[in-house]
C-alpha positions in Angstrom: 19.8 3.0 5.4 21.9 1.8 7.9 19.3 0.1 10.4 18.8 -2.5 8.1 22.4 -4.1 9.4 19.9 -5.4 11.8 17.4 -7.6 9.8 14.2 -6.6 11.7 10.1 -7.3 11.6 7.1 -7.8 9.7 3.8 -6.5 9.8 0.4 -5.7 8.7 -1.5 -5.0 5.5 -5.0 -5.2 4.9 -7.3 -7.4 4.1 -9.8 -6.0 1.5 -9.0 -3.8 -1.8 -11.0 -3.1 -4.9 -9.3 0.4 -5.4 -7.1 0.2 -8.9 -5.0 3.3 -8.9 -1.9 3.2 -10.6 -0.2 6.1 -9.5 2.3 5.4 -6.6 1.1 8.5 -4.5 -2.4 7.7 -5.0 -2.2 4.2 -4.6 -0.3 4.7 -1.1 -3.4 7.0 0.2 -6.0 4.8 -0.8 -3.8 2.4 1.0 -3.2 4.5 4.2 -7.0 5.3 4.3 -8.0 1.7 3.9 -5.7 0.6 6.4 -5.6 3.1 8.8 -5.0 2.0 12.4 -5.2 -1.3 11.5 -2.0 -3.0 12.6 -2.4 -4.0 16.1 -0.4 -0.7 18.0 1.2 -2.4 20.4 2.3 -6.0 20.6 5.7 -8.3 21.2 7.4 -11.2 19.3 10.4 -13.7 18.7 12.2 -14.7 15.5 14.8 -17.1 15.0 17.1 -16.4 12.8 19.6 -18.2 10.4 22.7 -16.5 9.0 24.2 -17.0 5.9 27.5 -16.2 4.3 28.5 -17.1 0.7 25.1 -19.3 0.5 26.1 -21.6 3.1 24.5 -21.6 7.2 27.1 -20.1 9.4 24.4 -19.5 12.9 21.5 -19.7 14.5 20.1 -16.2 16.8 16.8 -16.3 18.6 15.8 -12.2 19.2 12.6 -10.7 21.4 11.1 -7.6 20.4 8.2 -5.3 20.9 6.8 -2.4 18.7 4.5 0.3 19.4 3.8 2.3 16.2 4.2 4.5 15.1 7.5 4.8 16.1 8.7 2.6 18.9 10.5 -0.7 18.8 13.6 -2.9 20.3 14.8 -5.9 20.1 16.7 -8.0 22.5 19.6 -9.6 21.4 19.3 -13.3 22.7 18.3 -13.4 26.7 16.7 -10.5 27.6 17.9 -10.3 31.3 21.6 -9.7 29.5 20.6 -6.2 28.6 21.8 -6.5 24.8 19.5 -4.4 22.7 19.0 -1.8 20.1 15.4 0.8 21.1 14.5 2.8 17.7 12.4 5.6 19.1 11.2 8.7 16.8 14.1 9.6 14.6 17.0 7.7 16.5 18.3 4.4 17.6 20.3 3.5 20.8 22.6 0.5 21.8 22.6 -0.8 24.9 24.9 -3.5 26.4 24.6 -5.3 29.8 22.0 -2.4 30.3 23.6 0.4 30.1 23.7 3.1 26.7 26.6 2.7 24.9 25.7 4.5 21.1 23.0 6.5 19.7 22.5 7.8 16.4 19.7 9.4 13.8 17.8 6.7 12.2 14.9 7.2 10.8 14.1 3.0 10.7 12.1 3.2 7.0 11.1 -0.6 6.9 9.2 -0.3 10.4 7.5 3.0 8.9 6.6 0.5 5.7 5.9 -2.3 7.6 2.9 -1.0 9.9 4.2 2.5 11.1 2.7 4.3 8.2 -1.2 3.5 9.3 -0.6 5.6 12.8 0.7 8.8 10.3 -0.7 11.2 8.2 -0.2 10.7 4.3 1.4 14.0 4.4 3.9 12.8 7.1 4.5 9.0 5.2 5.2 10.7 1.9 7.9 12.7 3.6 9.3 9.9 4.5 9.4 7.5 2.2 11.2 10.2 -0.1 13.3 11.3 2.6 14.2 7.6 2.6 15.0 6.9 -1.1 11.6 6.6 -2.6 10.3 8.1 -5.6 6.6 7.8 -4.5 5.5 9.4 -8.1 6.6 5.8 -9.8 4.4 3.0 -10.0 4.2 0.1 -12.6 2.4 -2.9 -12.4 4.2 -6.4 -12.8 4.1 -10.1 -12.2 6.1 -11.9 -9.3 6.1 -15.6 -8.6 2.6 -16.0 -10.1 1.2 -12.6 -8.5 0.3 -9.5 -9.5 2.0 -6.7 -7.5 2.0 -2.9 -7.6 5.5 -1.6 -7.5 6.0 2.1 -5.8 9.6 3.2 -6.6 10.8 1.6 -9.7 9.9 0.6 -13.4 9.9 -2.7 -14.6 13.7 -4.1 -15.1 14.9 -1.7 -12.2 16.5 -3.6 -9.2 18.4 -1.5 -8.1 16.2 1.9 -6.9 14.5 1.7 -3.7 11.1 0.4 -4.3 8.0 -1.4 -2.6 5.7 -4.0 -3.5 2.4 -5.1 -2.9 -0.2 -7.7 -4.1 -2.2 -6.1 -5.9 -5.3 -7.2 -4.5 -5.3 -7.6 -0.9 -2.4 -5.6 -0.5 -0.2 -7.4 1.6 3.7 -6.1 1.2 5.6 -9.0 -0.6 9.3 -7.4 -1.3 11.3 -4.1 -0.2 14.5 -3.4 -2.1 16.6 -0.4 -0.2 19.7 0.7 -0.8 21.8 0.4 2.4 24.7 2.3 1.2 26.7 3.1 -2.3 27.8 0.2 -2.3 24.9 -2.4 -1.1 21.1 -3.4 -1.6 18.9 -5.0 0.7 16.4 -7.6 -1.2 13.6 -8.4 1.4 10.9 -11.0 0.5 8.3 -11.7 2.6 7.1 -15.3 2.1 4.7 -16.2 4.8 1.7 -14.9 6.8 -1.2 -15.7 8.7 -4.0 -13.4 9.9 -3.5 -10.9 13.1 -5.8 -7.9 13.8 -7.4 -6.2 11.0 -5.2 -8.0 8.4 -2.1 -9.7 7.7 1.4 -10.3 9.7 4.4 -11.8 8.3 5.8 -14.6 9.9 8.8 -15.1 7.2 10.7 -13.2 5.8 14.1 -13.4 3.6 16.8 -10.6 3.4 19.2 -10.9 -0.1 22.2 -8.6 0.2 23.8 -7.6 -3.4 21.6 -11.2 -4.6 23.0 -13.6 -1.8 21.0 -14.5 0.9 22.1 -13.4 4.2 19.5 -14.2 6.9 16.3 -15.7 7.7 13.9 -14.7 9.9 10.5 -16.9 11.1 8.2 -14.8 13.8 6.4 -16.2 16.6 4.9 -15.9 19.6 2.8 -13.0 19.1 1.6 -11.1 22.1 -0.8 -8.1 22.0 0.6 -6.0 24.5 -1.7 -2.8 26.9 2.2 -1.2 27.5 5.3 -1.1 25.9 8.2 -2.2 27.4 10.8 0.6 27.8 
């Protein structure tokens, strides 16, 4: 998907889960029902970020942002008061620099759908989606990761390369996405750290792996429950 050029969020997954379905569709709606409204709907952030080429540290980027689900959210490349963002609303995204609207495209933003937007929608409506996205929501398989046990929607085990989702399989936080970005590349994201916010969990880091090499780092902070968003 293309709006994962710009390496993006984190969010929210629930606390609690005794449910042990092993179907992907009716694992997600035992998921979406648990969870439902439980992400805080409207709140802001930073991250810093650290870019990497060939392995090695090329930069340092600090970025602002603000969500409002289901389907609102920019971020602010560097100062704010220089106008430099990207606002995914609905369906589409637009670029703005020094203020002023200078691209817009369809985008459908998939990981901020995963990643919190899913729990403001009906199951109908995230199914849709997700498929419309890339992912075969009739596919799950249970596996180990890094000492866990996690519930993989999208793939069987040995697959990396299929766009798939995983969760701890017990309290259900979202620990990897793997999306294909185009014929040619794969987006790895592993989310590493979190601590508690609302009803459940955020991430605070998270790693993006493009074709296996890491890319960029991103560490959240500065969490701000918000009453408005800011257009």
């Amino acid at each position: 998907m293309k709006h994962l050029r710009f390496s993006f969020i984190f969010l929210s997954a629930c606390i609690d889960s005794t449910a042990q379905q092993f179907n992907g569709e009716t694992f997600l709606k035992s998921l979406l029902a648990q969870c439902y409204e439980a992400p805080c709907k409207i709140y802001s952030f930073s991250q810093k970020n650290y870019h990497y080429r060939n392995d090695s540290l090329i930069k340092n980027s600090v970025w602002h942002e603000a969500i409002e689900f289901p389907d609102k959210f920019r971020i602010w490349f560097g100062d704010k008061e220089m106008g430099n963002s990207v606002y995914f609303r609905n369906d589409s995204a637009y670029s703005y620099k020094a203020g002023k609207l200078v691209k817009s495209r369809a985008d459908s933003n998939s990981l901020l759908l995963i990643l919190g937007g899913m729990y403001y929608r009906s199951f109908e409506d995230v199914l849709s989606r997700l498929q419309f996205a890339g992912y075969n929501t009739t596919i799950a398989a249970e596996q180990h990761w890094n000492s866990r046990e996690v519930m993989v929607i999208g793939a069987l085990p040995g697959d990396l390369n299929s766009n798939q989702l995983w969760f701890d399989k017990h309290n259900r936080k979202v620990l990897r996405i793997i999306e294909k970005i185009n014929s040619h590349d794969v987006m790895d994201m592993r989310f590493e750290s979190y601590r508690k916010w609302c009803k459940g969990y955020v991430e605070t880091k998270v790693s993006f792996y493009r074709n296996g090499q890491l890319e960029q780092v991103e560490e959240y902070y500065d969490l701000k429950v918000l009453e408005k968003f800011p257009e």
